[in-house]
C-alpha positions as CSV (number, residue, x, y, z in Angstrom):
1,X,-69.9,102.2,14.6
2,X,-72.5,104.2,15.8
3,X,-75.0,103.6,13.0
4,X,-74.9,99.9,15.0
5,X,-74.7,100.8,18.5
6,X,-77.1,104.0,19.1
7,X,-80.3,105.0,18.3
8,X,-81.1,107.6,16.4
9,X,-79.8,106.4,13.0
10,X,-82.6,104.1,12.0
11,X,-83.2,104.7,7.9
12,X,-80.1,106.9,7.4
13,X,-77.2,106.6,5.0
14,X,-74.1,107.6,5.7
15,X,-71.3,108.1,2.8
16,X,-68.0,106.9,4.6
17,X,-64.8,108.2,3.2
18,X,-61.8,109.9,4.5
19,X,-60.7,113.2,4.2
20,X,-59.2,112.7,0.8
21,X,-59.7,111.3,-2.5
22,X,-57.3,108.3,-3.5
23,X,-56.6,106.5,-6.4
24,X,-55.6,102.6,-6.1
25,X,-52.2,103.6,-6.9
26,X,-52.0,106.3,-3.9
27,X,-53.3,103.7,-1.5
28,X,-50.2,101.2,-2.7
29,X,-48.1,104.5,-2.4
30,X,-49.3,105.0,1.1
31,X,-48.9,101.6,2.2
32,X,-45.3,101.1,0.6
33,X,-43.9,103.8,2.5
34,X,-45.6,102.8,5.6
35,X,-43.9,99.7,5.1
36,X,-40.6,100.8,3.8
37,X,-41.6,98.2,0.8
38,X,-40.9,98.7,-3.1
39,X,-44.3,98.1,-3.5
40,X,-46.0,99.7,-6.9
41,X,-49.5,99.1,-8.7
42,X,-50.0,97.9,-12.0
43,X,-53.4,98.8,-13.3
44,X,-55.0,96.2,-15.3
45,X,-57.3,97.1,-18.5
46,X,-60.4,95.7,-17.9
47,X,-60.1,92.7,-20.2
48,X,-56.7,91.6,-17.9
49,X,-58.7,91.8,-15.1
50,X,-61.5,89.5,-16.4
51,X,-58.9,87.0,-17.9
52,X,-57.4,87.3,-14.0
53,X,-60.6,86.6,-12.9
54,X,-61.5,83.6,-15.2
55,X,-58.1,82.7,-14.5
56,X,-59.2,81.7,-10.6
57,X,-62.2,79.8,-11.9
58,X,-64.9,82.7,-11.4
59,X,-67.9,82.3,-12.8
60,X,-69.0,84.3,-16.0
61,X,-71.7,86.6,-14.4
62,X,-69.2,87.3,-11.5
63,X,-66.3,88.4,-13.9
64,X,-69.0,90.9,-15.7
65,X,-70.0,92.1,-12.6
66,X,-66.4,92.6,-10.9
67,X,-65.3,94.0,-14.4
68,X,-68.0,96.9,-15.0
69,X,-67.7,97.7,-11.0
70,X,-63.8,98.1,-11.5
71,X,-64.4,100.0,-14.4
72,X,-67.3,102.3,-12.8
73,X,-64.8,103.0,-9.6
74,X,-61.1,103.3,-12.1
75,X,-62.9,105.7,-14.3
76,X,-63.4,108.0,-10.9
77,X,-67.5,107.1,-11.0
78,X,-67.6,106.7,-7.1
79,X,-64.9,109.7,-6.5
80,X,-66.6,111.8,-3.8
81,X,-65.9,112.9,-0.5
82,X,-69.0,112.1,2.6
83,X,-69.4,113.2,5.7
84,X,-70.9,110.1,7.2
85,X,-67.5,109.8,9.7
86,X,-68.3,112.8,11.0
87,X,-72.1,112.6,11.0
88,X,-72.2,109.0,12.6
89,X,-69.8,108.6,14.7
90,X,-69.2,112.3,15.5
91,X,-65.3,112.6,14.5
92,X,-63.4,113.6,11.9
93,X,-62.2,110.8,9.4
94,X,-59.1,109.4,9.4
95,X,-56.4,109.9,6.6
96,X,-55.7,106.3,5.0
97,X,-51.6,107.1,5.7
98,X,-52.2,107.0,9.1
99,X,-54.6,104.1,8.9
100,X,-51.0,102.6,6.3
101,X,-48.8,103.4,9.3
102,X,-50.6,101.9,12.0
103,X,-51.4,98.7,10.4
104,X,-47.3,98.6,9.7
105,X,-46.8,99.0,13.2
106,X,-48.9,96.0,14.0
107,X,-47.6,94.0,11.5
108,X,-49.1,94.4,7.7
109,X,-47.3,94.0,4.6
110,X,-44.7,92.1,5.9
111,X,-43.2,88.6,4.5
């Protein structure tokens, strides 16, 4: 990325997104089509996902912490749009289908 590469970028923040807002379940969407999968998203309430997460041997303050992040970005609290892809590295960003497509091309999602 730019930010890394170039100068000029010292102490700025740059909110990275693509051109659209997505839910989890549009990004399986996306990536089920790109790889001609029956592939579908289940949400989990928030107390599934922590028994998931205690279920893999996490520790305690970790499962709090994943669990009020998931909550914070499922209730849409991190839902915005930023220009940083087009500020940093000067183009526009790129729409996660083709991002879906490409990776199905080289290989993703299949097994």
């Amino acid at each position: 990325m730019a930010a890394l590469a170039e100068d000029g970028h010292a102490g700025r923040c740059y909110e990275l997104s693509g051109p659209r807002l997505m839910t989890f379940g549009d990004a399986v969407l996306e990536i089920a089509r790109a790889a001609g999968r029956d592939i579908r998203y289940v949400p989990l309430t928030p107390e599934a996902y922590a028994d998931e997460q205690r279920a893999q041997g996490m520790p305690e303050e970790w499962v709090r912490l994943s669990v009020g992040l998931y909550e914070h970005v499922r209730s849409g609290g991190l839902a915005s749009l930023g220009d940083g892809v087009r500020r940093s590295p000067g183009r526009a960003p790129r729409d996660f289908a083709d991002y879906a497509r490409a990776a199905a091309r080289q290989g993703a999602w299949t097994g």
